[in-house]
N, C-alpha and C positions, 0 to 999 in steps of 0.2 A: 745761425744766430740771427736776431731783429739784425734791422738795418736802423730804425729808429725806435724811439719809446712811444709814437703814437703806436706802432705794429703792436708792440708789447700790452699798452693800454685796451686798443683791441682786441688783440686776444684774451685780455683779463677779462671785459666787457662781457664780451662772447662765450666765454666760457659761463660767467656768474649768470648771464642771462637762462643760460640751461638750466643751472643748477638749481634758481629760482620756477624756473617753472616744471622742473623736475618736481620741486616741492612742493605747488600747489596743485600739481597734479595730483601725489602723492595726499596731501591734506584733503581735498577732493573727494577721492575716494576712499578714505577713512569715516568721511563725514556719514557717505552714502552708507557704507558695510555700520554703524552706529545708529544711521536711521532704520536701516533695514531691520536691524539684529529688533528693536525697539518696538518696530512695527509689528515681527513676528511674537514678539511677548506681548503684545498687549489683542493682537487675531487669537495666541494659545489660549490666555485668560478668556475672551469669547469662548471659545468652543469648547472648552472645559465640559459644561453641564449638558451640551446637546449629545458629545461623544460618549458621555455617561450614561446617555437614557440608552445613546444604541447600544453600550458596551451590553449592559443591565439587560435590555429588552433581547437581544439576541443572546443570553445567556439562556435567557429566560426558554426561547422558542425553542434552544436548540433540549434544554431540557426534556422541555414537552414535547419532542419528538423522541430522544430516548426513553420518553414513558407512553409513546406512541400504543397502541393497542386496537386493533384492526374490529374484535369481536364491539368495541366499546365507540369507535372512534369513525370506523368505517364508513356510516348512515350517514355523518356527522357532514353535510355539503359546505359548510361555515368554515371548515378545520384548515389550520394553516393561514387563513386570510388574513388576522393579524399581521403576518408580515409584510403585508401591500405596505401598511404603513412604515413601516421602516424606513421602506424604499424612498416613499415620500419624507419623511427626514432626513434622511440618509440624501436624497438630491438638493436640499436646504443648503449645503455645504458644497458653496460653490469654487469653482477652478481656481478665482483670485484668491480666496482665503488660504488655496491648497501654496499658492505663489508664495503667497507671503510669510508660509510657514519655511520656507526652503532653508532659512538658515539658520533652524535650531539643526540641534543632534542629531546623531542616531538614526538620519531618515527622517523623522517625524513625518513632514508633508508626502514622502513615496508612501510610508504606512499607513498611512491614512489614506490615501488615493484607492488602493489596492484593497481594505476595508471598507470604503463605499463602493467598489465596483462589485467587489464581494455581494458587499446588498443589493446591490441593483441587480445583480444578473438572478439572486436567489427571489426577489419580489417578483421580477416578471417572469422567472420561471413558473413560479406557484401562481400568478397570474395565468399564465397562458395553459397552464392545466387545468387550472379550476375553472378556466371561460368556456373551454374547448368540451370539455365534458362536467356532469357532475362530478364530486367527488365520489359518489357514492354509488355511479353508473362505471367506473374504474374497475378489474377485477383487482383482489386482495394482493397477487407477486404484484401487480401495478401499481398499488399504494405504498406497498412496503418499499420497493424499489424507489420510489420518492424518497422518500419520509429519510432515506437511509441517506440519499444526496444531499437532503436541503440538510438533514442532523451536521454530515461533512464541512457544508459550505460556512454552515452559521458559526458550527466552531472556529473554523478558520477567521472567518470575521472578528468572532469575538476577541479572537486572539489578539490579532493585531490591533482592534481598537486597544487592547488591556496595554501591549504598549505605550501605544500611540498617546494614551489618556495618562501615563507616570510622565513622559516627555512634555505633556502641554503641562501639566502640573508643578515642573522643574521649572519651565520659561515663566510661569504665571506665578511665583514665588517670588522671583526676583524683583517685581516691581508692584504685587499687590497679595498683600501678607494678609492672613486673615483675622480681622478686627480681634485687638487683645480684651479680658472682662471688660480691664478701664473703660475703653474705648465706645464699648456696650453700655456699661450700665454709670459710668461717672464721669459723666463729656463735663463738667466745671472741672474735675482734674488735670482734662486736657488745656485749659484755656493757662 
């Protein structure tokens, strides 16, 4: 038992002083995980249309290597080049934006990490092929045996951006809807 009621006031003191800053710790870091969440939907909205051309353009390539054709395509020194650029989009998309995606869903910023590494390794692959030889100083098992890799890799990319890109579209929903007719064509309705 106290001995007196200043001990007791003390200890009341003491105790509420925790519990007080128990709480603004707590409030604190509510604030942070709110700015975070905020910050990540408004980097999703960004990247929305950048991840769309890669989704789109590596669909695209990996197509064109499924209608690959060595009799038609072989001669062709230019082929596959297209995807240098990728890579350089695809490096656009840099590590803080990947940061700041961290606390949507799903992954979202791991699936995306792992789709631009995808690109990069499939650009400087076809890079370092096409530097080192022609394409069309390659024998035909040596083109084929590409064409058959980067077809693998793209789709894998593709993949994951086709994620990656419903996920940014979910965050990017929540705080920027897209303009209704009104909105478009009767701004005095709006006022």
């Amino acid at each position: 038992m106290a001995d007196s009621p200043w001990e007791i006031l003390s200890a009341l003191g003491t105790v509420s002083a925790v519990v007080v800053a128990l709480g603004i710790s707590g409030w604190s870091e509510r604030q942070k995980r709110l700015s975070d969440r905020a910050r990540a939907k408004l980097v999703a909205s960004r990247l929305i249309e950048p991840v769309k051309v890669l989704e789109d353009e590596l669909r695209t390539e990996m197509l064109l290597f499924y209608l690959y054709n060595d009799a038609e395509h072989g001669t062709d020194d230019t082929y596959a080049l297209r995807v240098a650029r990728l890579g350089t989009l695809a490096s656009s998309i840099n590590v803080e934006a990947l940061l700041d995606l961290s606390s949507l869903p799903n992954g979202c910023a791991g699936r995306l990490a792992i789709a631009l590494g995808v690109i990069e390794v499939l650009a400087r692959d076809i890079e370092a092929v096409t530097t080192t030889k022609k394409w069309s100083d390659l024998v035909e098992f040596q083109r084929t045996i590409y064409i058959s890799k980067w077809r693998e890799q793209a789709g894998v990319g593709a993949d994951y951006l086709t994620a990656v890109l419903r996920d940014l579209q979910k965050a990017s929903d929540d705080i920027a809807t897209f303009p209704t007719r009104e909105e478009l064509y009767e701004p005095e309705a709006l006022s």
